[in-house]
N, C-alpha and C positions, 0 to 999 in steps of 0.2 A: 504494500500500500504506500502512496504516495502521501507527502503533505498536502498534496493539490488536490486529489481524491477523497484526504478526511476534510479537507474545507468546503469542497464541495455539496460535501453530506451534511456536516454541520449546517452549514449556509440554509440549505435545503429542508430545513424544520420550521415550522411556524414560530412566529413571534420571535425569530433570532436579529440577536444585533451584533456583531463581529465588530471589534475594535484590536488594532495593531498595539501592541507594547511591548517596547525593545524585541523586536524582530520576532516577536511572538505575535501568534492572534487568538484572539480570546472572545469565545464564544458566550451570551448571556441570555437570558430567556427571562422575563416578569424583574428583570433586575439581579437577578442571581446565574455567577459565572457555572457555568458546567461541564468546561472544555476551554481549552487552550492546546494549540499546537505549537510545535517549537520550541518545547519548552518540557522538561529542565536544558535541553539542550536541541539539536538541531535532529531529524529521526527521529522527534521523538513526542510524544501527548502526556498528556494526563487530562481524568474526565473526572468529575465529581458524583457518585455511583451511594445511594444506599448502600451500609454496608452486608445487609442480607444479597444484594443484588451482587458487590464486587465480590463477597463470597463465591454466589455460582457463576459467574464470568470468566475468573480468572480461574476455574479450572478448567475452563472450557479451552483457554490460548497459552501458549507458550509467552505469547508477547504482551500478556497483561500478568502486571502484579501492585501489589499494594504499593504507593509512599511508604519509607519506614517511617516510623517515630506513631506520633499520636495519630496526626492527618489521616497516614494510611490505613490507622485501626477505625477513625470515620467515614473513612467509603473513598479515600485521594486517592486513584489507581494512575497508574502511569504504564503507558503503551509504548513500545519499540515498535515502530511501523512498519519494519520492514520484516516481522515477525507474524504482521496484522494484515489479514484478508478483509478486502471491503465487506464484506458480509457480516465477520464481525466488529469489523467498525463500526457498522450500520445498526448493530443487535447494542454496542456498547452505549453510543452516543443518543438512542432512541431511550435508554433507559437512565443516563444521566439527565436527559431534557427532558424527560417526564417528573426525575427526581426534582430537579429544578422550578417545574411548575406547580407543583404539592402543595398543596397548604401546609404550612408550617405548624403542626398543633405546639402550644405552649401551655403550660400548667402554669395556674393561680395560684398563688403565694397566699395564706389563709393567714390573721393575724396572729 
């Protein structure tokens, strides 16, 4: 998979809006980022994924796996692209941009 083919696809979702920063581009949806390509480096994604979803994802691909640290125990997965078949692009990015469009429940802080 190409960077040109995950922008494509990204691009290719409702309500997205793509913004360039430092030579990355960053994919957002209702206000909330859910993708970026080019980033941590060149080759390469990261998408913001439920983490019950980057659970079954990433054992689906060789080319997806968790951010370390905290991020990636929240759903940060980061894609090597040339690892990634558009199809699972298409299965990763369709399930981060829905993550993204979610209502956000919050719990009520009681006195």
């Amino acid at each position: 998979m190409t960077p040109d083919a995950f922008i494509a696809i990204a691009s290719g979702l409702a309500m997205v809006k793509a913004k360039t920063v430092l030579g990355a581009v960053r994919f957002a949806a209702s206000g909330k980022t859910f993708a970026t390509v080019g980033w941590p480096q060149a080759g390469w994604a990261v998408v913001k994924l439920a983490p019950a979803d980057q659970r079954s994802l990433v054992s689906t691909c060789a080319g997806f796996r968790p951010e370390p640290g905290e991020r990636g125990r929240r759903g940060v997965t980061l894609l090597h692209l040339c690892d990634v078949s558009e199809a699972q692009a298409n299965r990763v990015l369709v399930a981060a941009w829905q993550n993204a469009l979610a209502p956000q429940h919050t719990v009520a802080k009681t006195g």
